[in-house]
VOTORSE-784464 format. One line per 3 residues: for each residue x, y, z of C-alpha. Coordinates in steps of 0.1 Angstrom, whole numbers. Layout:
! VOTORSE-784464
X,Y,Z | ... $
//
This chain:
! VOTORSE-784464
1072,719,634 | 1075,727,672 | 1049,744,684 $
1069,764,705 | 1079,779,670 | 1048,793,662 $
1039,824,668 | 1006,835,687 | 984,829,657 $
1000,799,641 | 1021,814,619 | 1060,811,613 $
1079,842,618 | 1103,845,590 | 1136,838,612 $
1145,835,649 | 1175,852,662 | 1203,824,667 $
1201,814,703 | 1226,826,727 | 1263,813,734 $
1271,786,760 | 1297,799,787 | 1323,769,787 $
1325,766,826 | 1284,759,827 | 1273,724,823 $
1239,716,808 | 1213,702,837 | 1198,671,825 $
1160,676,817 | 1135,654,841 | 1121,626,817 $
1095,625,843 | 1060,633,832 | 1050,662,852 $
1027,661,883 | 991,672,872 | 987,693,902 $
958,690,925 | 936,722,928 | 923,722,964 $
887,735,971 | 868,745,1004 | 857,715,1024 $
826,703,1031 | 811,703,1071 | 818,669,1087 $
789,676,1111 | 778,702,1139 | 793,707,1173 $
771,694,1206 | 789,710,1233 | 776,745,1257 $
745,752,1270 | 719,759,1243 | 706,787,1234 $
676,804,1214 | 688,838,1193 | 677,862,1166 $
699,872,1138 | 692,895,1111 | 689,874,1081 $
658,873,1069 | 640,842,1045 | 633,849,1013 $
609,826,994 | 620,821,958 | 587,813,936 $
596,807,903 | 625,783,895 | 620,770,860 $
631,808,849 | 663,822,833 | 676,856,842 $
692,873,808 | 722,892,809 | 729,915,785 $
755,938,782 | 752,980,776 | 775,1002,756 $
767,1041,756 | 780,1065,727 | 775,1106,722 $
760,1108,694 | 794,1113,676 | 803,1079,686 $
827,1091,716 | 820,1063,743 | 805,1081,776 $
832,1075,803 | 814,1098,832 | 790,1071,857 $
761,1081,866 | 743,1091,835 | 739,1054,828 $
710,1046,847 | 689,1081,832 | 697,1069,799 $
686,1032,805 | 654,1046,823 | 647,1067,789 $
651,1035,771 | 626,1020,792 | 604,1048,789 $
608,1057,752 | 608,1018,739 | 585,997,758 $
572,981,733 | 605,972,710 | 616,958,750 $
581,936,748 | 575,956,782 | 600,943,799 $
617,958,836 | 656,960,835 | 679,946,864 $
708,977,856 | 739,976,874 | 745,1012,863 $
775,1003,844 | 779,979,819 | 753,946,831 $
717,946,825 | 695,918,832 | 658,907,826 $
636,878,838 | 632,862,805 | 646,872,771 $
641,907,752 | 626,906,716 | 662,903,700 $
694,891,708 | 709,929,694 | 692,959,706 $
702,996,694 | 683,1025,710 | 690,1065,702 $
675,1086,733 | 674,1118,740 | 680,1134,774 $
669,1171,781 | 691,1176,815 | 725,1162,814 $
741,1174,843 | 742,1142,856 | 746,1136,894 $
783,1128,881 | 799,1141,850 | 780,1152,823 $
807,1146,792 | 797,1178,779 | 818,1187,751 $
830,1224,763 | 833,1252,727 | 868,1265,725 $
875,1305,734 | 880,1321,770 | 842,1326,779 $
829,1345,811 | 812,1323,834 | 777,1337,825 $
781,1334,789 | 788,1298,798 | 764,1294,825 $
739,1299,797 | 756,1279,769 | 751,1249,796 $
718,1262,803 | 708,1262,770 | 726,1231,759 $
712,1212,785 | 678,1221,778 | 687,1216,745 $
691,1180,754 | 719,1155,749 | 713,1123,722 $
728,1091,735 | 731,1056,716 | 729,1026,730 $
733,991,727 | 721,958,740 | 736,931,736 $
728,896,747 | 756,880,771 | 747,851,787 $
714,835,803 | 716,821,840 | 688,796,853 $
669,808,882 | 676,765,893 | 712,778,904 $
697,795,932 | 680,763,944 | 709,741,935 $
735,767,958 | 707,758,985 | 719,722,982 $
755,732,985 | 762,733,946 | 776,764,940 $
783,773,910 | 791,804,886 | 755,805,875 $
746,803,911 | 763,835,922 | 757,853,889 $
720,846,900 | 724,859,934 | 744,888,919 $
715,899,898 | 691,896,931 | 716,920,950 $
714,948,914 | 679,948,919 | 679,958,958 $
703,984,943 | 685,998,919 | 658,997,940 $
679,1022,963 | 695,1040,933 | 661,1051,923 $
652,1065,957 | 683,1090,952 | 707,1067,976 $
745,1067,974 | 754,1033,963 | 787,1020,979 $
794,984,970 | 764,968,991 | 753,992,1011 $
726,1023,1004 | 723,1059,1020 | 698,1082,1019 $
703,1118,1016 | 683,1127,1050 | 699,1146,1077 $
689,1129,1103 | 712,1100,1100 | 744,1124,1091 $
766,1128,1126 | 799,1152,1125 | 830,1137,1133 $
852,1165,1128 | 874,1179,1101 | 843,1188,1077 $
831,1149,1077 | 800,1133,1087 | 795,1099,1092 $
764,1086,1072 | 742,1061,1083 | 729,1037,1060 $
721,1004,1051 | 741,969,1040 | 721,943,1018 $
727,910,1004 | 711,878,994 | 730,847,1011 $
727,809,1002 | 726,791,1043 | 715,758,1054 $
683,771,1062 | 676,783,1025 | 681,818,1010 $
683,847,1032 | 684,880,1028 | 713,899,1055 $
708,933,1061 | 730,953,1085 | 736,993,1093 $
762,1002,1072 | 784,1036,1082 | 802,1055,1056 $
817,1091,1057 | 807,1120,1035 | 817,1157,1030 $
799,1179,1053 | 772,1195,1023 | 768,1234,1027 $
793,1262,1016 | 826,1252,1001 | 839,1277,1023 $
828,1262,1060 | 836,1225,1046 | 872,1239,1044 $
872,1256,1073 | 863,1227,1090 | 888,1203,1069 $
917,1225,1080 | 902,1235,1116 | 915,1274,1101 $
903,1304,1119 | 884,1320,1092 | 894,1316,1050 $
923,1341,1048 | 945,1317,1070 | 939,1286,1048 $
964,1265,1031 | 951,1267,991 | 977,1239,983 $
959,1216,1006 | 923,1227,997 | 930,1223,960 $
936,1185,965 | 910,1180,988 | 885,1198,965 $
889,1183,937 | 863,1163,919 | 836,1172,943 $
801,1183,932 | 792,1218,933 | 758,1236,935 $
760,1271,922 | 742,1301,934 | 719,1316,917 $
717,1293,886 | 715,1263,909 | 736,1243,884 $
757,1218,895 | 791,1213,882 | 823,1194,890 $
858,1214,905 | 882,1207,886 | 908,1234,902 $
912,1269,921 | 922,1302,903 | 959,1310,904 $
953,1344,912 | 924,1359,939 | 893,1368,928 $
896,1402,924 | 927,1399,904 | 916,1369,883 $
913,1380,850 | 894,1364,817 | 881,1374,785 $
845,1384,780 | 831,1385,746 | 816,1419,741 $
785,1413,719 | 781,1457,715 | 817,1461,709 $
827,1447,676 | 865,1448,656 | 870,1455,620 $
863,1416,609 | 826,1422,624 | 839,1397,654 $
827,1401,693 | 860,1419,709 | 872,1404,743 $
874,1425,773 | 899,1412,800 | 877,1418,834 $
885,1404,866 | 860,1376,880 | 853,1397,908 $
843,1429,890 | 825,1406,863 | 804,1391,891 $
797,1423,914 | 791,1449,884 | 782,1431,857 $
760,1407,874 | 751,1427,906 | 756,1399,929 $
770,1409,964 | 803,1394,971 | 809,1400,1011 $
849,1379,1013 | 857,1364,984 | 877,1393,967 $
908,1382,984 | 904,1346,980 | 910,1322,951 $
880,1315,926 | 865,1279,924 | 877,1264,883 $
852,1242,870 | 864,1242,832 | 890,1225,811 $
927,1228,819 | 928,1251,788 | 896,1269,790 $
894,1277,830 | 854,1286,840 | 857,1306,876 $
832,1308,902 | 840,1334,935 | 844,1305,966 $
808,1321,986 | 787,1310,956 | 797,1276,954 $
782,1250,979 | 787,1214,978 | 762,1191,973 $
750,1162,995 | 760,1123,994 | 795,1128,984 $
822,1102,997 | 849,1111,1016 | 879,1083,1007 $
907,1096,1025 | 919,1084,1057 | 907,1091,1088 $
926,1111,1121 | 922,1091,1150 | 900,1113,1166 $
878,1108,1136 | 874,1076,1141 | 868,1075,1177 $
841,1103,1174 | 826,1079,1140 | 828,1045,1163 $
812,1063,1191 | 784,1079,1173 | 780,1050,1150 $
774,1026,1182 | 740,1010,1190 | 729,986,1216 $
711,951,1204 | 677,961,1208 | 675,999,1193 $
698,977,1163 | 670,957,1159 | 640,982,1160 $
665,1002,1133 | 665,972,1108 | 633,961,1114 $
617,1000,1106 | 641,996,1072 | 630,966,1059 $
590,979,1060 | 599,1010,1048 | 620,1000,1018 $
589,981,1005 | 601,953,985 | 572,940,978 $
563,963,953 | 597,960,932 | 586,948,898 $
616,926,890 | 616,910,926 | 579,904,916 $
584,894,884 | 606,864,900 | 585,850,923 $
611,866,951 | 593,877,986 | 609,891,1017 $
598,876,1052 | 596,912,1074 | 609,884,1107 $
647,877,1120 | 657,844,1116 | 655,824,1148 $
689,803,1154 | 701,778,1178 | 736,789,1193 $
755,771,1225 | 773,789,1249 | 808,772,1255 $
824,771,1295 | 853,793,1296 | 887,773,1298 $
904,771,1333 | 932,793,1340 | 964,787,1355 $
982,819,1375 | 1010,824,1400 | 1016,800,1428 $
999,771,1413 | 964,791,1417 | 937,783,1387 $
902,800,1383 | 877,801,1349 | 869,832,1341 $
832,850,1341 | 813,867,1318 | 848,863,1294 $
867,885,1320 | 889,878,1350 | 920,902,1369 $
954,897,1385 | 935,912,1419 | 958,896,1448 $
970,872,1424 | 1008,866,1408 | 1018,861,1371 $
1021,826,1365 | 1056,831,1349 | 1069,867,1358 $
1102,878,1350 | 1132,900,1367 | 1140,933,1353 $
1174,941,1360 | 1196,962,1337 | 1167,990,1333 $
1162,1031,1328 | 1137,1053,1322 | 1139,1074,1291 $
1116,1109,1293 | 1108,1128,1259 | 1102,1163,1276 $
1059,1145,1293 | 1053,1165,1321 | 1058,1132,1342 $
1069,1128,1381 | 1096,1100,1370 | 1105,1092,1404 $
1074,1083,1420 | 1065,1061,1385 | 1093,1045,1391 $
1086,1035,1428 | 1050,1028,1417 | 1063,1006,1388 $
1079,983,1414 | 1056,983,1443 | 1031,967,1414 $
1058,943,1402 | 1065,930,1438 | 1028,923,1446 $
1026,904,1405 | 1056,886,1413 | 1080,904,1393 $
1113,918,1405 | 1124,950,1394 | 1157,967,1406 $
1163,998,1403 | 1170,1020,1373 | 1203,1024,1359 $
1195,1061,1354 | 1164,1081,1341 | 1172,1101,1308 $
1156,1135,1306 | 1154,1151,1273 | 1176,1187,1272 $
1148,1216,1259 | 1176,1227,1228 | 1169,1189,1217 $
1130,1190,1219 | 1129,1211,1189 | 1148,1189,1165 $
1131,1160,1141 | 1116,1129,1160 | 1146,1111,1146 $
1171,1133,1156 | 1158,1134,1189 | 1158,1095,1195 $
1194,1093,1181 | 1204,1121,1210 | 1191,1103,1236 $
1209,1069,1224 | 1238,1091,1227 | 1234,1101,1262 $
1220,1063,1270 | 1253,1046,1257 | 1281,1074,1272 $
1264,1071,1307 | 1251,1029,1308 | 1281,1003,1315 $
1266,981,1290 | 1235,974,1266 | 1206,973,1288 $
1177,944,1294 | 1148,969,1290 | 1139,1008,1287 $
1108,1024,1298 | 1102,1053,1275 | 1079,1085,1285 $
1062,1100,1253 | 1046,1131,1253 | 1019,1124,1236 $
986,1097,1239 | 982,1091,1201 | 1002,1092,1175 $
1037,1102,1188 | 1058,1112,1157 | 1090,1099,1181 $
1071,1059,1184 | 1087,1048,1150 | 1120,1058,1153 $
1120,1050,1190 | 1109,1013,1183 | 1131,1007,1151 $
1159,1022,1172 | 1156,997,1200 | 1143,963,1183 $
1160,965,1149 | 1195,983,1156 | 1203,973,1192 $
1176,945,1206 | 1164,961,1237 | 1129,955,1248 $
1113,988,1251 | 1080,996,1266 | 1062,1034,1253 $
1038,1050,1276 | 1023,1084,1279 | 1013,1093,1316 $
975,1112,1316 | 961,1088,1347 | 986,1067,1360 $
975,1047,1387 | 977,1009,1399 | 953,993,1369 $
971,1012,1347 | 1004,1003,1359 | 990,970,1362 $
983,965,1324 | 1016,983,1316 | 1030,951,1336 $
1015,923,1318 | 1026,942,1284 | 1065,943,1299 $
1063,906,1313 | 1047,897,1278 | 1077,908,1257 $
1107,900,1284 | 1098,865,1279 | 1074,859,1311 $
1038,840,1308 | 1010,866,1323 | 982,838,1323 $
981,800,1304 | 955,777,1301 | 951,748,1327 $
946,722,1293 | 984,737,1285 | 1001,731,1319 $
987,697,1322 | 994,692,1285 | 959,679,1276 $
944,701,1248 | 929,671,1225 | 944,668,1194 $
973,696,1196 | 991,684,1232 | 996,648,1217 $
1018,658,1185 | 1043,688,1181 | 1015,715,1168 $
1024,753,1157 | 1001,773,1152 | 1004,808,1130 $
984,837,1125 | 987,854,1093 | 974,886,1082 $
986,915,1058 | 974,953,1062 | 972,975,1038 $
979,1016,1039 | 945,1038,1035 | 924,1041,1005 $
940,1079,992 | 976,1059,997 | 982,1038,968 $
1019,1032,970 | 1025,1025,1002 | 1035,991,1008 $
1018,961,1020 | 1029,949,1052 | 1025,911,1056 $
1027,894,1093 | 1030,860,1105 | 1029,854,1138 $
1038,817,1154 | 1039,797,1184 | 1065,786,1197 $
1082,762,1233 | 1052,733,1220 | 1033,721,1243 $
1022,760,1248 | 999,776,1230 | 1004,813,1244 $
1039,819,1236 | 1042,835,1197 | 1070,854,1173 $
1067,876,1147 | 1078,876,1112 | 1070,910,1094 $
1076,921,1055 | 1067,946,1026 | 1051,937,997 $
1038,952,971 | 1008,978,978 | 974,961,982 $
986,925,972 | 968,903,998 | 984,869,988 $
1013,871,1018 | 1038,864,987 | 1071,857,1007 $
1062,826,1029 | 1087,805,1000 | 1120,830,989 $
1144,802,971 | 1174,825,964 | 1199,793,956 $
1199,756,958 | 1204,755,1001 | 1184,792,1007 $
1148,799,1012 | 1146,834,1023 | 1107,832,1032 $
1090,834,1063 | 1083,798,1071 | 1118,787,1070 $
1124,811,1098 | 1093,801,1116 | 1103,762,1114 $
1137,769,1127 | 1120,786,1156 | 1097,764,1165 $
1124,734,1162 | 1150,749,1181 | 1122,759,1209 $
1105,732,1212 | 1130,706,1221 | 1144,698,1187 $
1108,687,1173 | 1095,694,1144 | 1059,701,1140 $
1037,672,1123 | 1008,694,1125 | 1006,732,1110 $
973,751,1121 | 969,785,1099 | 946,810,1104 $
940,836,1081 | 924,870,1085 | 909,890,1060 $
906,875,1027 | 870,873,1014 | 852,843,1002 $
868,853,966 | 901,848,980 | 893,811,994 $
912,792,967 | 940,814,965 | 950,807,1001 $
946,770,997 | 964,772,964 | 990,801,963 $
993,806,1000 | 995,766,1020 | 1014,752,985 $
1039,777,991 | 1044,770,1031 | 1043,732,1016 $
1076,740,998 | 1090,757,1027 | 1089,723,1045 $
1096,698,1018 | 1131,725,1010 | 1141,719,1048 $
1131,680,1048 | 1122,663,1015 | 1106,635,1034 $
1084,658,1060 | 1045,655,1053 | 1029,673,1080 $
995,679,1083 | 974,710,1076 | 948,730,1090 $
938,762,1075 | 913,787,1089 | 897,821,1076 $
887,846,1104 | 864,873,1094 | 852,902,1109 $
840,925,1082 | 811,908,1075 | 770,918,1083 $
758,888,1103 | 750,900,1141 | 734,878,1169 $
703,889,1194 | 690,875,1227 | 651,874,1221 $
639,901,1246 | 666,906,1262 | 688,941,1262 $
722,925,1267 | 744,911,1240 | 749,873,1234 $
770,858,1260 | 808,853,1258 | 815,820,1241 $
786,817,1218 | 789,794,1189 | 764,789,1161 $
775,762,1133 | 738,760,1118 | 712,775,1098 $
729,808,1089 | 757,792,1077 | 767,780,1046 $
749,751,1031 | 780,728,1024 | 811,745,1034 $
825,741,1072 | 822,776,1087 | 806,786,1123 $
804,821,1138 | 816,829,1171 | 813,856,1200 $
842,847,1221 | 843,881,1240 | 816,900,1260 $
809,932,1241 | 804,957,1265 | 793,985,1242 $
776,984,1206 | 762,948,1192 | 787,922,1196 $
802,912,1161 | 809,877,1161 | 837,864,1140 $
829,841,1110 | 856,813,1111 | 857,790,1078 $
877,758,1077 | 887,757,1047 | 913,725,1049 $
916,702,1079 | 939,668,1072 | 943,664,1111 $
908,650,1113 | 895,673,1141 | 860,668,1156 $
836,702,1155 | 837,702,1190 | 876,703,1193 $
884,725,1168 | 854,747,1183 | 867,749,1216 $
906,750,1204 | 893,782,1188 | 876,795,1218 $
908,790,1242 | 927,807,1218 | 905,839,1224 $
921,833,1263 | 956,828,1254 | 960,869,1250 $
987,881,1273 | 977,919,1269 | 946,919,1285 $
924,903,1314 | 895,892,1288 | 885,870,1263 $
891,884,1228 | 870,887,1199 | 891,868,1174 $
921,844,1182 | 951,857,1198 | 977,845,1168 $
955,872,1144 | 954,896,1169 | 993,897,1174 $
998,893,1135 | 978,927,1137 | 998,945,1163 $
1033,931,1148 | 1024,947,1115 | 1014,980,1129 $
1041,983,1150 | 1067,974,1126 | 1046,995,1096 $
1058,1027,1122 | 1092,1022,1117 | 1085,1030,1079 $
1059,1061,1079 | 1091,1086,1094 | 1113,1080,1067 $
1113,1106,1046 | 1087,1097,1020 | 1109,1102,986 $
1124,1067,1002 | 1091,1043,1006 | 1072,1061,976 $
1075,1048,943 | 1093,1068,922 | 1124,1062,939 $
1118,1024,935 | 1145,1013,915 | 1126,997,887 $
1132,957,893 | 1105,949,860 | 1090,966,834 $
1066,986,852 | 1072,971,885 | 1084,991,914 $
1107,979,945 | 1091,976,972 | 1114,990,1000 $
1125,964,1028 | 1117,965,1064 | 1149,965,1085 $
1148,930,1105 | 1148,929,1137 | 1178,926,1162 $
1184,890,1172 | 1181,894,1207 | 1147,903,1200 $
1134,887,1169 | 1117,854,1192 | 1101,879,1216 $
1067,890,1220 | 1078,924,1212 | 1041,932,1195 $
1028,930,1229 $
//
């Protein structure tokens, strides 16, 4: 019997239906006799050896050693179910770790005296075994109002809110039983953590680290901190700062345990997060909706916002969760209230219908001075409502705020969350003593101590690449910075067929117009004059954004002879302009113009100037190149036709699950260069990081993925060559991720060659860049941040795997945050220092701006091509992008709506710029 006949548990289903008909115009494909290809799984590579090249230098960083005593241990994990007492299981966080600390408490001596390890969800761990291998515990706990959900089980019948305030009163002093059981899961020697030291990671190894990380949390869980993945906050006032809109960013803490060269380590950063401002409900939304006072806010709006929070209620002080607002006002909300005096013939309570307000004023004598005339706070079921008047509810502290943030939030949270080297270090250095490690039992109990010193590291400082301007002038750049001050472009372009376009900013066009050229002439670019400048009428300023772009196309095509080269276009706003999207999906992806946005607050010759090098940039002109790129002499990537491609994918904010992923490859192109790039830009499906259309075979001759139409570029630009190397790098994917991009990601760009050219075998290298990570870099006693071009490849990093960290930029404000680069694959054969300094120039390559860059430029654009491309889908109405209107492709999957592609004329251009 075939096994292919079985079904799933080896049995034979009784009859198959007869397999389908054969059309008579298909014939049958031969099957490959072929074994199949066991396929190679590619891992992470090891570090060939360190770089020797810069100026040394001595820094701190803020990982500090941690000694690991005993290593002939085991860690036990075990895992926790908890059940109500009627065998319901508790869905609600939160009350987990009360109930495990009653176990502990109640049953030290069934648990041999043990300390726990708790995750707060399902993992517990212990240094050595527990007595059994099956654990079952019942504990009681008197106060259930967790600092979550309780799970109470709410009695049926409309109740007043007092009547119920008691109930819960009473029940919870009545206490809550809970079972619980411990199972055992697996046991992890404490030898991994020594053998990841040596560069042998393995599960066990990061299982081990994982339960060294619980126990830091619980260490902050027990101090009353919010817990957010690995970072802690404490519930003190003094490090809340408002940002606006009823949030406050939170300063906290970031902690974890890393295997490096130099042994294990413990990392820990400052860590921002936002909350909801604590205080009474009714300022938070005040704040949230910058109203004028409650009467003029929007309840639709306040009901999402508000629900799930945490309430405090005054004056029983109890704490519930919102579930909803009252459909009616306060003073005309009614519910029943059991009259205990008043009975009916059946000897039952009768129920008096009373509105919340008059319950709560009369009944209860409690003032109410504005909340008869606005909706009451619902903290019961769906069916059986519990009210609150809005002035008695205040929200309590540490609560997350998830939803995304206004861009003047997060310039007011970067600005307030900013802090130079040294006051970063005094900061970390006064939270290490006062967390007080040393006196956690289960670090104890491992033999784990916590050095209070930053790690000293040797970093170099690379020389900053030579630059080549205008009229064969060259310079190197100091302090990672240089300017185009009585210097040309070294490639500017003309601008010919141009006009101005003005969207009702108060703007003088004509004098920005003769500015715009007087700075072109002394940059070397030639600009004629405009065709025209386009005023918007005032009748059109009040239609939608995209009505108002598609009116001036109108006026633009019945007054222009022909398409134009370029169009300067005058917003009316700095951030945000509701008319960018349209306006850019107009010009690139229906007609191919090359359009530059500005909006006018100071415009002088800087700014002008900038505006320049962004215009030159995306007409096709060079701003700056490197020296190494004119004289074709970059090792390793001048000698052989090299592209290089930056990849990244962004996701929409937290609160907006079905947006779509936007995935962005951006790559080089007219080899030998270096600083010339395209984009390609697609959807995929929301929050997918794999970039999953690089390959798209739609028939035997078509490959509708990205690479194809990258290779073609880079072919056609460069001479009719195609590339023998391919450098990828990658931004952020987390260490997680690793073998997914060597796997998923480079075999599909593999197939995208071989599809082209069966007989092609270039060469890869593939790079991670990553910025969100906690490792930061100090000059001993020195105020100023590391210099530009710092490169450490040693002790910090990882104790097998090829990674470095660089600083390429000067950070003029904050700490620096290098970038952690991880070479993950490199067949070319590069030498540390090359691949070092190819990185570094690639920081200089960006035509935007007159400084080095914190990550390389092919990221960076990947970044802006995404973003700018991502606008021309948020002013579509959203009934088109959001799922419902999908069109189901699969059982449960949901189209992903396409990005229109961009006009040919400008698909090869630096339009991102």
């Amino acid at each position: 019997m075939d096994s292919f006949e079985k079904d799933g548990n080896g049995a034979v289903p009784e009859s198959l239906p007869p397999p389908p008909p054969v059309p008579p115009d298909v014939v049958p494909i031969k099957a490959e006799s072929e074994p199949a290809k066991k396929k190679v799984v590619r891992v992470p590579m090891a570090r060939r050896g360190p770089g020797s090249k810069g100026q040394k230098i001595t820094l701190l960083t803020n990982h500090f050693k941690v000694n690991v005593g005993s290593v002939d241990g085991y860690f036990f994990h075990y895992c926790v179910s908890l059940f109500y007492e009627d065998g319901r299981p508790v869905d609600g966080k939160g009350v987990g770790r009360k109930v495990i600390d009653r176990v502990q408490e109640t049953y030290s001596n069934e648990l041999a005296g043990k300390d726990f390890a708790y995750d707060g969800e399902k993992s517990l761990f212990t240094v050595g075994p527990l007595p059994n291998n099956k654990l079952e515990f019942t504990v009681i706990l008197e106060d259930v109002t967790s600092n979550r959900n309780n799970g109470n089980a709410s009695p049926k019948g409309h109740e007043s809110p007092n009547a119920h305030d008691r109930k819960r009163i009473k029940r919870s002093y009545q206490s809550k039983t809970f079972k619980v059981d411990i199972s055992f899961a697996a046991k992890i020697p404490m030898q991994a953590i020594q053998n990841a030291l040596r560069g042998q990671e393995s599960e066990n190894s990061q299982e081990a680290l994982r339960v060294l990380d619980i126990i830091l949390r619980q260490h902050a869980a027990k101090q009353g901190c919010l817990l957010v993945r690995q970072s802690f906050f404490q519930n003190n006032p003094d490090n809340f700062t408002d940002i606006g809109g009823g949030v406050l960013g939170c300063r906290g803490f970031h902690s974890s345990f890393r295997a490096s060269q130099g042994g294990l380590s413990l990392n820990i950063d400052v860590s921002t997060t936002m909350i909801i401002r604590p205080g009474p409900v009714v300022d938070f939304l005040i704040a949230n909706q910058n109203a004028r006072d409650p009467y003029s806010l929007d309840w639709t709006k306040a009901k999402r916002t508000l629900k799930n929070l945490r309430i405090k209620v005054s004056p029983s002080n109890q704490e519930y969760k919102i579930t909803g607002l009252s459909e009616q006002m306060c003073k005309d909300q009614l519910f029943s209230l059991k009259q205990k005096s008043a009975k009916n013939d059946n000897g039952e309570a009768e129920n008096l219908e009373i509105t919340v307000y008059d319950y709560f004023v009369n009944r209860r004598n409690i003032e109410l001075r504005y909340s008869a005339d606005l909706p009451c706070i619902n903290v019961g079921k769906p069916k059986r409502p519990t009210y609150f008047p809005l002035e008695l509810c205040s929200l309590v502290s540490l609560q997350r705020y998830t939803k995304a943030l206004t861009t003047f939030q997060r310039a007011s949270l970067v600005e307030k969350s900013r802090q130079k080297p040294q006051e970063r270090m005094t900061v970390l250095s006064s939270a290490l003593q006062r967390s007080n490690y040393g006196a956690e039992p289960m670090l104890r109990s491992c033999g784990v101590s916590i050095s209070t010193n930053f790690t000293q590291v040797e970093g170099r400082v690379l020389p900053a690449p030579r630059l080549k301007v205008g009229n064969g002038e060259d310079f190197f750049p100091r302090n990672g910075r240089w300017n185009f001050n009585n210097k040309k472009l070294v490639e500017p372009t003309k601008i010919e067929r141009w006009a101005v376009v003005n969207f009702s900013a108060r703007c003088d066009t004509n004098s920005l117009v003769r500015d715009l050229i007087r700075c072109g002439d002394m940059k070397g670019i030639r600009i004629d004059n405009p065709f025209d400048v386009f005023q918007e009428t005032n009748q059109n300023r009040r239609c939608s954004p995209v009505v108002r772009v598609d009116k001036m196309f109108e006026d633009i095509q019945s007054k222009l002879p022909g398409a134009p080269q370029f169009l300067l276009c005058v917003l009316p706003d700095k951030k945000n302009s509701d008319l960018y999207g349209p306006w850019k999906k107009k010009n690139l992806a229906e007609f191919g113009i090359v359009t530059q946005c500005m909006a006018p607050t100071r415009v002088n010759d800087q700014y002008l100037t900038n505006l320049l090098l962004k215009i030159n940039a995306k007409l096709g002109g060079l701003n700056s190149m490197l020296a190494i790129e004119q004289t074709t002499s970059i090792p390793v990537v001048s000698k052989v036709p090299t592209i290089i491609l930056g990849m990244d994918v962004s996701h929409g904010s937290p609160g907006q699950s079905d947006i779509p992923s936007i995935a962005a490859v951006v790559s080089s192109r007219q080899w030998p260069l270096i600083s010339r790039y395209r984009a390609s830009v697609r959807t995929q499906s929301p929050k997918l990081e794999m970039i999953d259309s690089l390959f798209k075979r739609v028939s035997d001759k078509e490959d509708e993925g990205i690479i194809r139409e990258v290779l073609l570029d880079f072919y056609t630009s460069s001479g009719k060559r195609k590339p023998d190397q391919i450098i990828i790098f990658r931004d952020g994917v987390s260490e997680s991720q690793f073998n997914q991009v060597l796997n998923i990601e480079l075999d599909q760009v593999i197939e995208a060659c071989k599809f082209l050219d069966e007989s092609w075998n270039p060469k890869f290298v593939v790079i991670v860049a990553q910025k969100n990570h906690h490792t930061k870099f100090f000059q001993q006693g020195s105020p100023d941040n590391v210099p530009p071009g710092t490169v450490i490849d040693n002790k910090i990093c990882h104790p097998k795997n090829n990674d470095f960290y660089l600083c390429a930029h000067a950070g003029m404000i904050g700490t620096t945050r290098p970038t952690h680069y991880h070479v993950l694959l490199d067949q070319i054969g590069f030498s540390a220092d090359d691949l070092q300094e190819l990185v570094h120039s690639l920081s200089y390559v960006y035509q935007r701006s007159t400084t080095a860059i914190s990550v390389v430029a092919p990221i960076c654009y990947a970044h802006l091509a995404a973003s700018q491309v991502g606008t021309f889908m948020k002013f579509e109405d959203a009934s088109e992008t959001s799922s419902s209107h999908g069109g189901v492709t699969a059982p449960g999957a949901v189209a992903v709506p396409q990005l229109p592609r961009l006009n040919e004329k400008v698909c090869s251009s630096m339009f991102f710029c």
